[in-house]
N, C-alpha and C positions, 0 to 999 in steps of 0.2 A: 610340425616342423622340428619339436624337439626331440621327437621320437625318428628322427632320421639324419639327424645329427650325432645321439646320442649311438646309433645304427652303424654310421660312420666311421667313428671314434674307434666303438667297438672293435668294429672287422677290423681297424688298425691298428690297435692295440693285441689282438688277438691273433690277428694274421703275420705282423709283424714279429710276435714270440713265436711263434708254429718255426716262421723260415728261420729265424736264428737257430735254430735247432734243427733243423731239415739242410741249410746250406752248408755244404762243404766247403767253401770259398770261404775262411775267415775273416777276410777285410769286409764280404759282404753279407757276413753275417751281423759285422759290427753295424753298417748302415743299416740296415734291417731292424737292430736295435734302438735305432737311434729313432725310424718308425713307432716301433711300439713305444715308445718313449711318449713323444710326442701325441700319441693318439692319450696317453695315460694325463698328462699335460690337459688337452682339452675337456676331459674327462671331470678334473679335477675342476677347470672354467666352467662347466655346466651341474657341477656338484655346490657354485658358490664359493669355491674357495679359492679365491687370486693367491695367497699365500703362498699356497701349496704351489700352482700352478705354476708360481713364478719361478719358485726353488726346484720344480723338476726341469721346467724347462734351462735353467741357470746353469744348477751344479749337475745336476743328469745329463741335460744332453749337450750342455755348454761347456761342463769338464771332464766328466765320465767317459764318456763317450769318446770325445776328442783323443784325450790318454788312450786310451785305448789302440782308436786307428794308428796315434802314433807310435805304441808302443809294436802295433803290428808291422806298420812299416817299414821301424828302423831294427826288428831285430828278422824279419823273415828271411834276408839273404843272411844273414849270419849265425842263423840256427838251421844255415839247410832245409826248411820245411818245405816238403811236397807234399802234395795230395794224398792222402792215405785213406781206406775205407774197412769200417770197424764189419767183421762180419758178425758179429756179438749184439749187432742193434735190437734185433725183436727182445733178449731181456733187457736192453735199457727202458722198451718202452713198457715192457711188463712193470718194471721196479718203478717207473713215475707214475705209472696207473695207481697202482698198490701205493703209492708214498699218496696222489690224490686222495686217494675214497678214505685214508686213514685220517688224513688232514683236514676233510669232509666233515669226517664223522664226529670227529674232535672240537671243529666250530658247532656244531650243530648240537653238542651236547654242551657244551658252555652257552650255546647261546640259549638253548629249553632251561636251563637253571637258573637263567639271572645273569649270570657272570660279565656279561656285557650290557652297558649300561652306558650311555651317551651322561659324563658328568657335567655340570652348570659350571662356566670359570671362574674362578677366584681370585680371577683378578681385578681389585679396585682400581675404575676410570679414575678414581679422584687422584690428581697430581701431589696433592699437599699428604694423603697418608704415607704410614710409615712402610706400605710395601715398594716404593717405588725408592726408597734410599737404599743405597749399597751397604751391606754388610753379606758377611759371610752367612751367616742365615738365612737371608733371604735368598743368595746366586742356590743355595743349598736346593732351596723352597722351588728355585725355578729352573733347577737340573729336571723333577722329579715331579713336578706338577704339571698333568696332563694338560692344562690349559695355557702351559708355558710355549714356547718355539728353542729355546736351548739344548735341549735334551737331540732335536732332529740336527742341529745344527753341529754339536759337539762330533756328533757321530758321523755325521758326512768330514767335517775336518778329521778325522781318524781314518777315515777312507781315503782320503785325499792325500794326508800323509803318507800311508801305507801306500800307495800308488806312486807317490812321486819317490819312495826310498827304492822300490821296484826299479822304478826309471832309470834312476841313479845306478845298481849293482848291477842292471845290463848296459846300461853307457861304460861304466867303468870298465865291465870285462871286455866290453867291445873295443877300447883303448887300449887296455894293458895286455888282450891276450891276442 
């Protein structure tokens, strides 16, 4: 059963990147996304990890994604966009082939050396040690420590900024100009 679950997931996670990139329809490329998203979410629930799972499903396809359609929405009558078709496609797919097998090739020699390494966390359950009091040291310890969740979260709120100041200079041009 978990081998057709996980079957599942896949092809929607994987089918759902394919068309993001195969549709020429923007808006529907964004929901497409919002698929492979999702299939990445379940993925993450048969990997063991609710965490994870929560956070894709949450900030991915619960704000990412959203911004986005909206950002399509409200700016497609006002940037003019119509359909256009790149005749230049066969080298884009050449250049992500080539960007693949180098990206391949690159995990695949870090990972024959070691360099990947599943670390043990460091974080003590005990309530009363001194890792769980606030000082500057420690927030430092738990930007940077693999077995923290700060580091994933700092960086989606930088995302989310950068998104919503986007939002803001085309609203504003969309009023003022």
């Amino acid at each position: 059963m978990e081998v057709i679950i996980f079957a599942i997931l896949s092809i929607m996670t994987l089918g759902g990147g394919v068309m993001v990139v195969v549709d020429r329809n923007l808006f529907h490329g964004a929901l497409w996304l919002l698929i492979s998203l999702f299939g990445v979410g379940g993925l993450f629930v048969m990997l063991a990890a609710p965490f994870l799972a929560a956070v894709q499903v949450l900030v991915y396809m619960g704000a990412i994604v959203i911004l986005i359609i909206f950002a399509i929405m409200l700016t497609r009558g006002v940037m003019g966009m119509r359909e256009t078709s790149n005749p230049r496609w066969p080298v884009g797919i050449a250049v992500a082939v080539v960007a693949f097998v180098i990206v391949a090739a690159v995990l695949k020699l870090a990972g024959d050396n070691g360099l990947f390494s599943v670390a043990s966390p460091t974080i003590a359950l005990d309530p009363s040690s001194d890792y769980w009091k606030f000082t500057v040291a420690n927030l430092g310890k738990s930007l940077v420590d693999p077995g923290q969740y700060a580091l994933p979260f700092e960086l989606a709120s930088l995302l989310l900024t950068g998104a919503m100041i986007g939002a803001i200079v085309i609203a504003r041009e969309d009023i003022l100009g």
